[in-house]
N, C-alpha and C positions, 0 to 999 in steps of 0.2 A: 839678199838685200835686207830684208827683214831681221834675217843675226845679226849686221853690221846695227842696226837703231836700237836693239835689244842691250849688242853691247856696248852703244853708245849712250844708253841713258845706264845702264850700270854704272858706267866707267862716271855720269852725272853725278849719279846718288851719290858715291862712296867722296866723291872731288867735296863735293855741296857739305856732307858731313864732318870731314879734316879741316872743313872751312877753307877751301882752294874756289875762291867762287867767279875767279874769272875761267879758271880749268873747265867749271862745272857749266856754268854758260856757255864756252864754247864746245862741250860736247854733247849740250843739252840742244846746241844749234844744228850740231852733227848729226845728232841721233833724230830730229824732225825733217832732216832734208831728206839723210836714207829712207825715212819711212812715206815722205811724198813719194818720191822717186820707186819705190817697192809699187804702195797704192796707183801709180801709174801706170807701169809696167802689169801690173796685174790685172787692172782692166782693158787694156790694150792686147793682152792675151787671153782673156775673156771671148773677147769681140770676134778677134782675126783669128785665133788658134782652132778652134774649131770648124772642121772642115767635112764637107759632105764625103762620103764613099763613096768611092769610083768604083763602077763594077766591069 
């Protein structure tokens, strides 16, 4: 999830400098939601993913 916002502000930058700036807005949009979405999932496996050993 975190590659996907990596290379959705890439794919920003390069849009933003051709001067394509509604491109570059909508994967500047892209690239902020994957990276909620990562930061969620991430702590939500934080939380739950660790688990005591059974012996």
């Amino acid at each position: 999830m975190l590659g996907w916002a990596i290379l959705f502000l890439v794919i920003a930058i390069i849009a933003a400098a051709l001067g394509f700036g509604g491109a570059a807005g909508m994967a500047a949009t892209a690239a902020q939601i994957a990276f909620v979405v990562f930061l969620i999932l991430f702590v939500v496996s934080l939380i739950f993913g660790r688990k005591a050993p059974t012996v």
